[in-house]
C-alpha positions in Angstrom: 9.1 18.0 -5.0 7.5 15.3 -7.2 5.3 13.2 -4.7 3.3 9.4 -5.7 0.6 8.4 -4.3 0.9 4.7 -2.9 -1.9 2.6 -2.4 -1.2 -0.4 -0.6 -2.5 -3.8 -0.4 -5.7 -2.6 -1.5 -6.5 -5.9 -3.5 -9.7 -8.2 -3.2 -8.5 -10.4 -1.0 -7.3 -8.0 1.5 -9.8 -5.6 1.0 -12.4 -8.2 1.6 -10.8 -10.0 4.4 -10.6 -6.5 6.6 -14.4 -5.3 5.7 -13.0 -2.2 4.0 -16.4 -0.7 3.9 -17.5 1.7 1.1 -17.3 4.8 2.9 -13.4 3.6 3.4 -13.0 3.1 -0.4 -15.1 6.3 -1.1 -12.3 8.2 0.7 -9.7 6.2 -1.4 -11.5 7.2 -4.6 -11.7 10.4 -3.8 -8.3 10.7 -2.7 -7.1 9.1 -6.0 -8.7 11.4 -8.4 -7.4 14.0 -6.7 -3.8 12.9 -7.0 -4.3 12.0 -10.4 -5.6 15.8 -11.0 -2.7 17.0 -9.9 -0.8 15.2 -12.1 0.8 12.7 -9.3 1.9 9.4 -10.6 -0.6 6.8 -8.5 0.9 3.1 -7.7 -0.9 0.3 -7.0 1.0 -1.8 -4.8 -0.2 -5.9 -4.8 1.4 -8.8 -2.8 1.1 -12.0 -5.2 3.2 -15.1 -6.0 4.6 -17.1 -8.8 2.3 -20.7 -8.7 3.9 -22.5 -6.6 4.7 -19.9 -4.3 8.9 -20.6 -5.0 9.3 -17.4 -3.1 8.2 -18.2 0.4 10.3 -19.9 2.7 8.8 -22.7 5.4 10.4 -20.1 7.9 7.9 -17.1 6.8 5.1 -17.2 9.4 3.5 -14.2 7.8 3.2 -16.2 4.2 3.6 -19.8 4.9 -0.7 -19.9 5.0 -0.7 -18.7 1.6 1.4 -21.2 0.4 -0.2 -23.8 2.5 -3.2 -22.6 1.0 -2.3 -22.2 -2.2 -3.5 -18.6 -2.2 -2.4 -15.3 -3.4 -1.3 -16.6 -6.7 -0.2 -14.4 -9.9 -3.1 -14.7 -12.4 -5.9 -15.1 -9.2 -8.5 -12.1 -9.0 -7.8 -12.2 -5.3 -4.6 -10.3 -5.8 -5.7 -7.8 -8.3 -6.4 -4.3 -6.9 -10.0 -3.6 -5.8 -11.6 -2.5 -9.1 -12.9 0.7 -8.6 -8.9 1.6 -8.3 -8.4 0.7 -11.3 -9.7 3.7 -13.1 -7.5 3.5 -16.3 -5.5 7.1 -15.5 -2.5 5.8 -15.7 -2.1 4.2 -12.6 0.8 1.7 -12.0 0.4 -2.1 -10.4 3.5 -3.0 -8.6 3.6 -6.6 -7.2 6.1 -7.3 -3.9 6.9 -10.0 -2.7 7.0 -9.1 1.0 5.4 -6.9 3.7 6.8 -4.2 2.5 6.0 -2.2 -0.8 9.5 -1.9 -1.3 10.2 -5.7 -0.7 10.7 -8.0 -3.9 8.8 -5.3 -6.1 10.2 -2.7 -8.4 8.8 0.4 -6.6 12.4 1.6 -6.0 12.9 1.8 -9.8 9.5 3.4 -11.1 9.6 6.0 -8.6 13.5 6.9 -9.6 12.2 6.9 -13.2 9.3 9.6 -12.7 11.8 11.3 -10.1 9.7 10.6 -6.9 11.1 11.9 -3.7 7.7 12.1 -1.7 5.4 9.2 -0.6 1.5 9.7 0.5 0.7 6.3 1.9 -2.3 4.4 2.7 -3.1 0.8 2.6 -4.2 -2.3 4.5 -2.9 -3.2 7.0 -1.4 -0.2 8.9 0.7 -2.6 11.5 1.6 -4.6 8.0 2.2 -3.0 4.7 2.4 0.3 5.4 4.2 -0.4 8.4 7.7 -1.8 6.6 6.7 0.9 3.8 7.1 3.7 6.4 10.1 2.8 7.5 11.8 1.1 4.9 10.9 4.7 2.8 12.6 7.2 5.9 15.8 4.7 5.2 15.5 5.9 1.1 15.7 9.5 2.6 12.1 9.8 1.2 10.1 12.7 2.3 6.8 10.9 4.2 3.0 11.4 4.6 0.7 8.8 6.0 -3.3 9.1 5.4 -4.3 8.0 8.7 -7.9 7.7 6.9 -6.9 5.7 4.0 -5.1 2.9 6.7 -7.1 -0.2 8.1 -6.1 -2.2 10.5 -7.3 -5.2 12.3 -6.5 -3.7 15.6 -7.6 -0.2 16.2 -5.6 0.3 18.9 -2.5 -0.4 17.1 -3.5 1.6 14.3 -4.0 5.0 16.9 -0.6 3.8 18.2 1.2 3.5 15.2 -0.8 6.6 13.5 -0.5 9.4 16.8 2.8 7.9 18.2 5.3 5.8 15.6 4.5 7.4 12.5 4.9 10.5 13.2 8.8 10.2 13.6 9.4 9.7 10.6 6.4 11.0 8.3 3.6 13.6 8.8 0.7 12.0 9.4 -2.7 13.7 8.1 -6.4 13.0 7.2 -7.0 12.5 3.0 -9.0 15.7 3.3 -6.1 17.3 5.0 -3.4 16.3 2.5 -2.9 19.0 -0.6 -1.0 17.1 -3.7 
């Protein structure tokens, strides 16, 4: 089975915003390189805007701020992926529109072009991004893993809730060190 590596959300603003320490994106690194190794296409998943954010509606409590704030903006370093994920490998950058990955992006059609029928997952926020990602993948008939290591979440009770208990219906859920591309 051809598996991608997803990492989610993992952009400036986000990253910064959630005090993704570097032990956190040590792990991510490390985790990277090994999936790039192995050969495993690596995606980049971003959540940006045209200017003038045309995409969010007044009804979107999640992303009215952003557009209120003019914020998360095509073009703005604070949606490109943290740099030291951007190693040059051959990594993708897929932008959505949405919580999910899947969500206003065209994940759906670079993972059918490299054949992809396994998703790792990590990414910020674990109640957020990955999340919608989980579940919107088990609907694709995608075969699941979640790096419980490679999440953040503003709430870590949530995140042991969603990581011990809701994940693990429809993905195995594992530490980075764990998980064997």
């Amino acid at each position: 089975m051809t598996q991608a590596l997803l990492l989610m959300d993992l952009q400036n603003e986000i990253v910064d915003r959630y005090g993704a320490t570097d032990a956190y994106l040590d792990r991510v690194v490390r985790t990277q390189e090994r999936a790039e190794q192995a050969s495993l296409l690596v995606v980049l998943v971003r959540v940006a805007f045209s200017p003038g954010h045309p995409e969010i509606s007044a009804r979107n409590k999640m992303f009215a701020a952003a557009k209120a704030g003019s914020r998360m903006v095509l073009g703005d370093p604070a949606v490109e992926p943290h740099r030291r994920l951007v190693r040059g490998n051959g990594e993708v950058v897929v932008t959505k529109k949405r919580v999910s990955a899947f969500a206003g992006s065209d994940l759906e059609l670079v993972l059918r072009s490299h054949e992809v029928a396994g998703l790792v997952l990590g990414g910020i926020a674990t109640s957020g991004v990955v999340l919608s990602t989980v579940r919107e993948a088990a609907d694709q008939d995608y075969e699941i893993t979640v790096l419980e290591d490679l999440c953040l979440d503003g709430d870590e009770e949530v995140h042991r809730v969603l990581t011990h208990k809701v994940f693990p219906r429809q993905a195995d859920v594992m530490t980075s060190s764990d998980w064997r591309p």
